[in-house]
C-alpha positions in Angstrom: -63.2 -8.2 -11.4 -61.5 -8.7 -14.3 -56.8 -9.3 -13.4 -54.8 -6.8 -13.5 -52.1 -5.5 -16.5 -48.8 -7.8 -16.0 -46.0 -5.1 -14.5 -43.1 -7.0 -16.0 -44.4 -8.0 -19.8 -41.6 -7.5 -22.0 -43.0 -4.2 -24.2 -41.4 -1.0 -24.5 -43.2 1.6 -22.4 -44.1 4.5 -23.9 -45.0 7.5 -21.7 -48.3 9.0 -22.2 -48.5 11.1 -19.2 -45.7 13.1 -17.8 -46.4 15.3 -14.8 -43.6 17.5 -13.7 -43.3 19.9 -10.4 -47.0 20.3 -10.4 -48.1 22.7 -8.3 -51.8 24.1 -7.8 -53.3 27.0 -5.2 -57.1 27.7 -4.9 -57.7 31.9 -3.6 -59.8 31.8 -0.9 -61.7 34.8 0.5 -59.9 36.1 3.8 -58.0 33.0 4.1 -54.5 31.9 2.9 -54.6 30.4 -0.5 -55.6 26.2 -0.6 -52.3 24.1 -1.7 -54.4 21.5 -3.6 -50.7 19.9 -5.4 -47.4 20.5 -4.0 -44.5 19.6 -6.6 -46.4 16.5 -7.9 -44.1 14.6 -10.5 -45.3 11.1 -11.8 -45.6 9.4 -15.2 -48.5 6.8 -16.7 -47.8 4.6 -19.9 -49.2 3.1 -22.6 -50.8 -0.5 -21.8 -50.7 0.1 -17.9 -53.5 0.9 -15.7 -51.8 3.4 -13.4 -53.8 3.6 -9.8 -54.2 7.2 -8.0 -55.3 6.7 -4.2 -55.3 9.0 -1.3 -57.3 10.2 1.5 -60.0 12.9 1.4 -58.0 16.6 0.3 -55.4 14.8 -1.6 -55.4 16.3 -4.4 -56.3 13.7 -6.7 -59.8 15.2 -8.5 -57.4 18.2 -9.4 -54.3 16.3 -11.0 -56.9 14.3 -13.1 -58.8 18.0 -14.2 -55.3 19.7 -14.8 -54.3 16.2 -17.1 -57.8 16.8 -18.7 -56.6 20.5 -19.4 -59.7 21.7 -17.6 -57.3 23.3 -14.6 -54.6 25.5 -15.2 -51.5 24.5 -12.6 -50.2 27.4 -10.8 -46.6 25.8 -11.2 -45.1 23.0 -13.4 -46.0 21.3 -16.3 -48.4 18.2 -17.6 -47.9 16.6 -21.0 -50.7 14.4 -22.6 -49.2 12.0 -25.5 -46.2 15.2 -26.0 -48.5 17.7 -25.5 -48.7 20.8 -23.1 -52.1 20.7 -21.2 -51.9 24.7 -21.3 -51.4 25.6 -24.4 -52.3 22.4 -26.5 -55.6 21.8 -24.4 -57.9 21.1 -27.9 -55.4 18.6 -29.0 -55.3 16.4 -25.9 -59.0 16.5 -25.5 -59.5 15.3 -28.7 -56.9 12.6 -28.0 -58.1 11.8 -24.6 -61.1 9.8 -22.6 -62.4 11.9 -19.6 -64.6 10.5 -17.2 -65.3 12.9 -14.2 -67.1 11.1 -11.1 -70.4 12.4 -12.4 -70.3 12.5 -16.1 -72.2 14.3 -17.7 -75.4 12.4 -19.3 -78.0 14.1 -20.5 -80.5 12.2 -18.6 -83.6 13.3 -20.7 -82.2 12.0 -23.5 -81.9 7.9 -24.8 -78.6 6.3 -24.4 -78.4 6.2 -28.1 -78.9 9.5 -27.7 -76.2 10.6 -25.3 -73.7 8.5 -27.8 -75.0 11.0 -30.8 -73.8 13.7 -28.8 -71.1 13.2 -27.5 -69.8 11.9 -31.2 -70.7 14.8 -32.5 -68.9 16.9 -29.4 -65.8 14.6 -30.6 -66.1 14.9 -34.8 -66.6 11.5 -34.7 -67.5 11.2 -39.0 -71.1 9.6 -39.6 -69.1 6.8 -41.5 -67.7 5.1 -38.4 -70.3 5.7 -35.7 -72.1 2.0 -36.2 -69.4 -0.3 -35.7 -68.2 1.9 -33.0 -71.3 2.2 -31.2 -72.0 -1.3 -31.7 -68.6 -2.5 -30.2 -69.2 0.2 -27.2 -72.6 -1.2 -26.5 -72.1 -5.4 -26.9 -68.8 -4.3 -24.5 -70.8 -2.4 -22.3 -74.2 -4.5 -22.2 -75.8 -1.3 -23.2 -77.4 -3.0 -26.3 -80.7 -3.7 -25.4 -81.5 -0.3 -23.6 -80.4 1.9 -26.5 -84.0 3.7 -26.4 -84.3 4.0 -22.7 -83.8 7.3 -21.3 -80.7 7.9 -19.5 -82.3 8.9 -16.2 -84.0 6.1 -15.6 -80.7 3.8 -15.7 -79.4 2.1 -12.7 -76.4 3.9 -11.1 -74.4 0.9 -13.0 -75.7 1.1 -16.5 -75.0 5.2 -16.0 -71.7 4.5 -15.5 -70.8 2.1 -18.2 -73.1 4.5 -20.9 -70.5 7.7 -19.4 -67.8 5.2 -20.2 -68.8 4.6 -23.1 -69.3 8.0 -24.1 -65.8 8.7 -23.1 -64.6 6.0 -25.4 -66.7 7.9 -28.4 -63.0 8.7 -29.6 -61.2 5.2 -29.3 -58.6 7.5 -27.2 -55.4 6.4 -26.7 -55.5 8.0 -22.9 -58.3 7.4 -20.7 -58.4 9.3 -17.3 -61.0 8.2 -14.8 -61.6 9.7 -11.4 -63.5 7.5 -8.9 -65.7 6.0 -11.9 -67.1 3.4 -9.7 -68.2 5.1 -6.7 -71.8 4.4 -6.2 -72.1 1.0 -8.4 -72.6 -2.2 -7.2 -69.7 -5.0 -7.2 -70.9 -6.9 -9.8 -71.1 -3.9 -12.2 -68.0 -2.7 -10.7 -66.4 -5.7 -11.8 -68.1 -5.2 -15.4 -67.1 -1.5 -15.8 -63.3 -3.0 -15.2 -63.3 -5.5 -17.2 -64.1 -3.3 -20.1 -61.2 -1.1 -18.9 -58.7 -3.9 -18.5 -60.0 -5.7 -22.5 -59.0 -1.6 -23.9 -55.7 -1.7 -22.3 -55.0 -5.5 -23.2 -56.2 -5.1 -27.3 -55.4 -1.2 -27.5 -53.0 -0.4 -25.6 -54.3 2.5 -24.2 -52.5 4.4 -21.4 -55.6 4.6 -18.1 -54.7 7.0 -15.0 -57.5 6.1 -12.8 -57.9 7.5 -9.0 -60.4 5.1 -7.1 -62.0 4.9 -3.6 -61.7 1.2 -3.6 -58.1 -0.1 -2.7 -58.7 -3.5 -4.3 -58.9 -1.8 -7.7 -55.4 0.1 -6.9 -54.1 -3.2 -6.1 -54.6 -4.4 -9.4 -53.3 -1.9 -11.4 -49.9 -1.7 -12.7 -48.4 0.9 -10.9 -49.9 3.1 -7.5 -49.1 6.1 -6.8 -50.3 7.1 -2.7 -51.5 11.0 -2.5 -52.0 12.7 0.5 -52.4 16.5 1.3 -50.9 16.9 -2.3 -48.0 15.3 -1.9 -46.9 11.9 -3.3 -45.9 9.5 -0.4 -44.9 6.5 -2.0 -45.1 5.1 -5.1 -45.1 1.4 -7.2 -46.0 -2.0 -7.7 -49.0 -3.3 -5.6 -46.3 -6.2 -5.2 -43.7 -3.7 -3.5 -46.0 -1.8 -1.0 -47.4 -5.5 0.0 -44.2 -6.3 0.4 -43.3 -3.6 2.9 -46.1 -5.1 5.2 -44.8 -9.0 5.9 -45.2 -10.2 9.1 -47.1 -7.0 10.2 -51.1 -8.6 9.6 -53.1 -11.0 11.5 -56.3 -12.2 12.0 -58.1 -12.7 15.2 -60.6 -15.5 15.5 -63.2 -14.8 17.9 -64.4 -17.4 20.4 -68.1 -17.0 19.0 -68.5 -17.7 15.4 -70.3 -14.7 14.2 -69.2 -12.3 16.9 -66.5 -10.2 16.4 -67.6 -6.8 16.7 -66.4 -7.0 20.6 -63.0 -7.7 19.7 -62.4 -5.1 17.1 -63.9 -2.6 19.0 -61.2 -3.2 21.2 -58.4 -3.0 19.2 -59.6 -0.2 17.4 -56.9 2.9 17.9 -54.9 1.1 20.9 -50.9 1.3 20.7 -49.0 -0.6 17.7 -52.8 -1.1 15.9 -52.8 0.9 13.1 -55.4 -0.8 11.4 -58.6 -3.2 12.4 -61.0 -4.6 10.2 -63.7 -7.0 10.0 -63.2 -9.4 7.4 -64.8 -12.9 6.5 -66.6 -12.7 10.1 -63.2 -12.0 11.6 -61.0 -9.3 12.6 -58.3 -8.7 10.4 -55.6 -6.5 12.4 -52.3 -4.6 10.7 -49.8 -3.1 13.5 -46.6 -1.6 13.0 -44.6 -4.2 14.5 -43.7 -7.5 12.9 -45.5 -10.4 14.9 -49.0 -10.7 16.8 -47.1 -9.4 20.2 -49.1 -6.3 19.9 -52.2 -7.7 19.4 -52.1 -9.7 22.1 -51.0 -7.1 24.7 -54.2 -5.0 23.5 -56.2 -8.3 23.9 -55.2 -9.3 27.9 -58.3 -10.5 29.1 -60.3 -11.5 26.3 -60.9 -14.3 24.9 -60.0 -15.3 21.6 -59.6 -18.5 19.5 -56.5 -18.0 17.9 -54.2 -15.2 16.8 -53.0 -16.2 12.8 -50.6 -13.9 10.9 -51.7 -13.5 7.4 -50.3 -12.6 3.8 -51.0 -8.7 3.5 -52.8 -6.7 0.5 -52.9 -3.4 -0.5 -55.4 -1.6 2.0 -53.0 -2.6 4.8 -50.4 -0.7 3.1 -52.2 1.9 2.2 -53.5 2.3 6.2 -49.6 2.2 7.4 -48.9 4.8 5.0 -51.2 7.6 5.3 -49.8 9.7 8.3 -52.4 9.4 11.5 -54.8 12.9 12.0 -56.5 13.8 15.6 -59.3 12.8 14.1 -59.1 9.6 12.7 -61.0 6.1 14.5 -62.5 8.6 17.1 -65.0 6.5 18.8 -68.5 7.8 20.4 -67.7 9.4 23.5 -70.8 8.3 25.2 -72.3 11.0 27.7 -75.7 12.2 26.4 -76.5 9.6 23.4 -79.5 8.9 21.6 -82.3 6.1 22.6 -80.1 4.9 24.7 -82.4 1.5 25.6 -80.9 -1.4 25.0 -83.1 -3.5 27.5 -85.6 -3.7 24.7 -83.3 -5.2 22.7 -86.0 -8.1 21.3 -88.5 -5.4 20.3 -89.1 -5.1 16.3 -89.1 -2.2 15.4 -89.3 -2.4 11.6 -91.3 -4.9 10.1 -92.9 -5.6 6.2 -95.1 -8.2 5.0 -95.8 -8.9 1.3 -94.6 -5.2 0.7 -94.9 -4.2 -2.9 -94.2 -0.9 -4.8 -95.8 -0.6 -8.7 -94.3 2.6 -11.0 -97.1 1.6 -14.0 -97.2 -1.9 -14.4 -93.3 -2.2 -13.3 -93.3 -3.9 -10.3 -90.2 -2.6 -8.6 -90.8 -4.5 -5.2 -92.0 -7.5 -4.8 -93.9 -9.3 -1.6 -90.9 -8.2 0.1 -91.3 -9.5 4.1 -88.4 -9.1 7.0 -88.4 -7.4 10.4 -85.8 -5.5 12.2 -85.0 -5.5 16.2 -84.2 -3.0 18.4 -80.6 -2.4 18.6 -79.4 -3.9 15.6 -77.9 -3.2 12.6 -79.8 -3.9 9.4 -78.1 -3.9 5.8 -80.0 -3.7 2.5 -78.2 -4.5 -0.4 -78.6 -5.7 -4.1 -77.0 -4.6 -7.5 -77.9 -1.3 -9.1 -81.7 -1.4 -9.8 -82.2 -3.9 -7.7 -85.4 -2.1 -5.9 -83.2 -1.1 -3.0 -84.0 2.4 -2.9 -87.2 2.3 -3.5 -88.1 -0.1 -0.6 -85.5 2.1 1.5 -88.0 5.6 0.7 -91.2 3.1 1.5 -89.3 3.0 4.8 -88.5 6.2 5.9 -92.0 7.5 4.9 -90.9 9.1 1.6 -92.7 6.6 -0.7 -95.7 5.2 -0.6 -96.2 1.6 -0.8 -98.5 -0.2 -3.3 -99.7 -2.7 -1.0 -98.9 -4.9 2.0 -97.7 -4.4 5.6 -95.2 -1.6 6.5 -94.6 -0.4 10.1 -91.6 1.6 11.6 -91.5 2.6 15.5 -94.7 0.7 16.0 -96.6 3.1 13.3 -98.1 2.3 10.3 -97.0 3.8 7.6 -100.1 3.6 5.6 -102.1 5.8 8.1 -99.5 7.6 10.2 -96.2 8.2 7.9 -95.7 11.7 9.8 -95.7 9.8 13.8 -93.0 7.6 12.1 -90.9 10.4 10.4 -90.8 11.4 14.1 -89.2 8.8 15.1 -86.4 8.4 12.7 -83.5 10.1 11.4 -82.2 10.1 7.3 -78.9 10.4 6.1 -79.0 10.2 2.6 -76.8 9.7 -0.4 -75.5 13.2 -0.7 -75.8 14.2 2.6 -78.8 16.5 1.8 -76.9 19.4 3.4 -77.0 23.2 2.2 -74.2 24.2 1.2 -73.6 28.0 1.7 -74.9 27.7 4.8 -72.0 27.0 7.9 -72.2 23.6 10.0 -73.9 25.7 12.9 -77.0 27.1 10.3 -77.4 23.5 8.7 -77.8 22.1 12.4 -79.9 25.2 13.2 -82.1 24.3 10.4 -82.4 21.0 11.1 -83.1 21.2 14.6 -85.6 23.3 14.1 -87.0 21.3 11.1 -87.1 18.3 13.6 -89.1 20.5 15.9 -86.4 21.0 19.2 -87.1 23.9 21.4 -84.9 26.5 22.1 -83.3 25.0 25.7 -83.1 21.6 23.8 -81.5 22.6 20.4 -78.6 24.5 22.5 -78.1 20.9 24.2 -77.9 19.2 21.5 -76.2 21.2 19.4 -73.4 21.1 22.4 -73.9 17.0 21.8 -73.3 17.1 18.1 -70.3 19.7 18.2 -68.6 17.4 21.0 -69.4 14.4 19.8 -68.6 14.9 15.6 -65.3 17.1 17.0 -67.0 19.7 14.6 -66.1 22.7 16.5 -63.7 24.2 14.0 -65.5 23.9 11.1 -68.6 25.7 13.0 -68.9 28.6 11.0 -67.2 27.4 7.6 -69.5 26.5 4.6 -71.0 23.3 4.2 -70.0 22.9 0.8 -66.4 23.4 1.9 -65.8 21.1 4.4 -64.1 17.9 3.0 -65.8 14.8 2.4 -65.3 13.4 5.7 -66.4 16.2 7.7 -69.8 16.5 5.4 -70.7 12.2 6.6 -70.1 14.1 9.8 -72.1 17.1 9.6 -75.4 14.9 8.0 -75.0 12.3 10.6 -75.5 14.7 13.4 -77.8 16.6 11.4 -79.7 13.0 11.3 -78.9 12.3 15.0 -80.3 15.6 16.8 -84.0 15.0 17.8 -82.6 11.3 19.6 -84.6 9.2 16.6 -84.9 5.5 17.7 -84.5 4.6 14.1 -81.3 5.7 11.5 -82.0 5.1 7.9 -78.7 5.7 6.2 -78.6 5.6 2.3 -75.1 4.6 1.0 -73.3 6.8 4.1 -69.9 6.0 2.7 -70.3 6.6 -0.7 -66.9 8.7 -2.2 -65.5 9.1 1.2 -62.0 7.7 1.8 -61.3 4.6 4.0 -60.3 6.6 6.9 -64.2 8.2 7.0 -65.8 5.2 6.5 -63.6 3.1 9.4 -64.4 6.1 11.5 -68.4 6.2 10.3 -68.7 2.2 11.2 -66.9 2.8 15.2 -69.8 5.4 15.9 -72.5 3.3 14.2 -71.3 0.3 16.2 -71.7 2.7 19.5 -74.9 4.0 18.9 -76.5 0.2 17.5 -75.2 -0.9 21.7 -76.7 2.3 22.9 -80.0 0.8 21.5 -80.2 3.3 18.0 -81.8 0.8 14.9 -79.2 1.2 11.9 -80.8 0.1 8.3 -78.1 1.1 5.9 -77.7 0.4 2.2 -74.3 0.2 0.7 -71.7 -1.1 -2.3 -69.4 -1.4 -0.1 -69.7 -5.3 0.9 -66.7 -5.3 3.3 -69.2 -2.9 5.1 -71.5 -5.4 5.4 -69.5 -7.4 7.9 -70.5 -4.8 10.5 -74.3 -5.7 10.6 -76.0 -8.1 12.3 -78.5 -9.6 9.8 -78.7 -8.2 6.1 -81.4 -8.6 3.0 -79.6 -9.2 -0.6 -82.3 -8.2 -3.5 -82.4 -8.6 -7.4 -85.0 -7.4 -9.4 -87.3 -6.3 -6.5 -87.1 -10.0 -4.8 -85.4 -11.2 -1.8 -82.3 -13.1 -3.0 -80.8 -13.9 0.4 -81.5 -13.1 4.4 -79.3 -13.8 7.0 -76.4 -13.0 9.1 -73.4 -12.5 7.7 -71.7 -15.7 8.4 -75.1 -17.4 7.4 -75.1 -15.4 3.6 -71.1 -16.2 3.4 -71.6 -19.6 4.2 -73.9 -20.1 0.9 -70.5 -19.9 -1.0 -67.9 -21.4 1.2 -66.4 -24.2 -0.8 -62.6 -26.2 -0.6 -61.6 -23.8 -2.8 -62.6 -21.2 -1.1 -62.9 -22.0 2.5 -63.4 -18.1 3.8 -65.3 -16.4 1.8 -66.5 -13.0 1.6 -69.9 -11.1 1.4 -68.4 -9.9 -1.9 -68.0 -13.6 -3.0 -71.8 -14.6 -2.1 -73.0 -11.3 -3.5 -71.8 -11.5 -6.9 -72.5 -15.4 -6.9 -75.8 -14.5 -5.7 -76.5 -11.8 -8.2 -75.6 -14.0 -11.1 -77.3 -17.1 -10.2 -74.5 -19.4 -9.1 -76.1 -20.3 -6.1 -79.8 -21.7 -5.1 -81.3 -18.3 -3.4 -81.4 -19.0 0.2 -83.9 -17.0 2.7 -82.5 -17.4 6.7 -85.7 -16.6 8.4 -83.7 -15.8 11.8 -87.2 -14.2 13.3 -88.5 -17.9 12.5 -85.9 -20.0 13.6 -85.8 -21.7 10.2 -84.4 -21.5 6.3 -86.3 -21.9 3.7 -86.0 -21.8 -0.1 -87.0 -18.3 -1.3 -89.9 -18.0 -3.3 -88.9 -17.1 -7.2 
């Protein structure tokens, strides 16, 4: 990812966004009115990259809209560039660069296309649409796909073509919320590197709220949102700052293994954050020195106890007040497939799987096997053949040719038996909205087949076990994003599957949800459950045991993570992270390596 904007250069700022007393209330039926923003008051300037975090609820989605004058505030005032989003809502749209988490492409239509539109939307005269468009495409990459239909981008290229859309205008405010949710890191990386070359050359103003909290930490100013309320506020220097002496790292004995020792520090007194990081567990406690740590620690082992220079996320984690609910761990009691003596069974396995759309071959001879027990990640850029090898899986897809075998069933002749057998959590939950948590379990009970006498059991399970219980007769669609993971998750979990398929779990859920979502994967995996899991999220990947990295429908890299890591490492960078051997990986900087662990040997991959 491309540096951040330089706090300190010597330019006068100019203010492009001024909110004042902002205050916003959403009517709800029978209930007391939502405060969305309570007295929000915060400005963003020209040439800066201002940063907008916060947990799920914050608030953020709705100061962005009400800047975009899409939302009226109930109280206070927002000025775009001196004017009132109110009353001068045509001017600042004009003015302004909106991109909304899902933009909206036509996805029928080409890219060049979507570009004609939305210049016409913006008046953009016939005169100066080439060079523009040609400048928005070389910056984007979009160049060579300007007759391909929107819809059948990656999730990447979507993104860059609804940024460049937004940029139609050349406007000298761009507001962006959560544009990279979704997207790969090296197209993450891409999409802000555009961002960063605008606000370098132009001098545009960006107000940007993102999921990921190494974006915040390079932008020029943060501002921290939570229940909408603005906690702190500054330079990723000052919140950093805040957190000397207060982060450590915990080597484990076993290189490789150090899922036992977070587990154990996970929610224990003085911890208020644990991590793992570069196969280690990074820790952040509220006391200065590792005295903490090693009081939670009496009576394991360890190699050494280092204290570390802090980042943003470890500021972000002290900040955010604690909930009941957050880093709840699996209780245990009645749990699914709960045999981990069969540990060395496989459970998944492919051989010289491919899947054809036409003559595209979108997977290709792809072979690897996955044990009982363990946790499986799939990952690869945007349109890397991913999901399509993931829906070959779990029965949805069927495969071209080759071997492919879940639960001991071929998929070929028996995809129903093997549907049986698993559970799917997908993208977007895949839950129905108007109907309450208890109806969408209902439903999905029944859909799995349960009885009466077992569905009331294991509805008990999943209201116990998800701490669901007072959001049981509340809307699906209105539960926040955290509560949702938890409602599909348990939806996924209900008829005891032996296999969990989870398509990017985490995906625009805040750090304290996905923290949370990786303790209960981590207890059912030693209960015997099967994770495969795709995700952009490659600090994510650290939690499983063996993971396949894919580009263009080929296997790029199989290993564990300290095996895929250790493709990279290097004097200059001596720990490096799945992030670092992804990217390097994806872009050809290092030979492809396949880690046959099943074999006992590595080998070159085949290319």
């Amino acid at each position: 990812m491309a540096g951040g904007i330089d706090s300190k250069e010597p330019v006068p700022a100019e203010v492009v966004l001024s909110v004042q007393g902002l205050k916003k209330e959403f009517a709800v039926k029978k209930r007391p009115p939502v405060q969305a923003l309570r007295g929000v008051s915060l400005q963003a300037m020209a040439g800066r990259v201002t940063g907008l975090v916060g947990a799920d609820g914050a608030g953020k989605t709705t100061l962005i809209r009400i800047a975009a004058g899409l939302l009226v505030p109930t109280e206070g005032r927002v000025t775009v560039l001196g004017f009132d989003s109110v009353g001068d809502t045509l001017e600042i749209q004009s003015r302004v660069g909106y991109m909304p988490q899902k933009f909206g492409l036509y996805q029928d239509l080409t890219v060049a296309e979507n570009m004609d539109l939305y210049a016409d939307l913006q008046g953009v005269p016939g005169a100066e649409r080439a060079e523009r468009y040609r400048r928005l495409q070389d910056m984007t990459g979009l160049a060579s796909f300007t007759r391909r239909r929107a819809g059948d981008l990656s999730g990447g290229m979507k993104q860059k073509l609804g940024l460049a859309c937004a940029l139609i205008k050349s406007p000298r405010v761009l507001l962006l919320d959560e544009p990279t949710v979704g997207v790969d890191p090296v197209s993450r990386r891409e999409l802000w590197k555009i961002v960063y070359e605008l606000v370098e050359r132009d001098r545009i103003g960006v107000f940007v709220s993102t999921a990921y909290l190494d974006e915040a930490e390079r932008c020029s100013q943060v501002v921290v949102l939570h229940e909408g309320q603005i906690l702190a506020e500054g330079t990723p220097r000052e919140f950093m700052q805040r957190m000397e002496g207060k982060v450590s790292r915990v080597v484990p004995p076993q290189a490789g293994k150090p899922r036992r020792l977070y587990t154990r520090l996970v929610g224990r007194e003085h911890i208020v954050d644990a991590t793992i990081r570069s196969g280690l567990v990074r820790v952040v406690t509220d006391t200065v020195g590792i005295g903490s740590i090693t009081a939670a620690l009496a009576g394991e082992e360890v190699a050494a106890i280092e204290g570390i220079q802090p980042n943003f996320e470890d500021a972000f984690m002290a900040i955010i007040p604690r909930a009941e609910h957050h880093f709840q761990p699996a209780r245990g009691g009645d749990t699914p497939a709960a045999t981990p003596d069969r540990e060395d069974e496989v459970v998944v396995r492919t051989r010289e799987l491919r899947k054809f759309f036409g003559d595209f071959e979108a997977v290709k001879k792809l072979t690897f096997e996955v044990r009982r027990g363990e946790i499986f990640g799939l990952l690869g850029p945007n349109g890397a053949g991913k999901s399509t090898t993931f829906r070959m899986l779990c029965g949805l897809l069927a495969a071209s040719s080759g071997e492919i075998s879940v639960a001991g069933n071929d998929l070929h002749s028996s995809r129903a038996m093997a549907r049986s057998r698993l559970g799917y959590m997908a993208q977007q939950f895949s839950l129905y909205g108007q109907l309450s948590t208890l109806e969408n379990l209902r439903f999905f009970g029944k859909a799995y087949g349960l009885d009466s006498g077992r569905l009331r059991l294991r509805l008990e399970w999943a209201f116990a076990e998800f701490d669901l219980g007072r959001w049981r007769d509340k809307a699906a669609g209105s539960l926040p994003g955290g509560y949702k993971q938890r409602l599909a998750m348990a939806a996924a979990l209900l008829h005891e599957p032996d296999i969990l398929f989870l398509d990017e779990p985490t995906s625009g859920v805040d750090p304290f949800a996905r923290r949370e979502f990786w303790l209960r994967i981590n207890g059912f995996a030693e209960q015997g459950v099967t994770v495969v899991v795709t995700t952009h999220f490659m600090e994510e990947a650290e939690y499983c045991d063996r993971m396949l990295i894919m580009s263009q429908g080929d296997t790029l890299a199989m290993g564990t993570p300290n095996e895929i890591r250790a493709l990279v490492r290097s004097a200059d960078n001596p720990q490096p992270t799945i992030e670092d051997a992804f990217i390097a990986l994806a872009e050809g900087e290092v030979v492809p390596l396949v880690i046959r662990s099943d074999a006992g040997s590595t080998e070159g991959a085949d290319k």
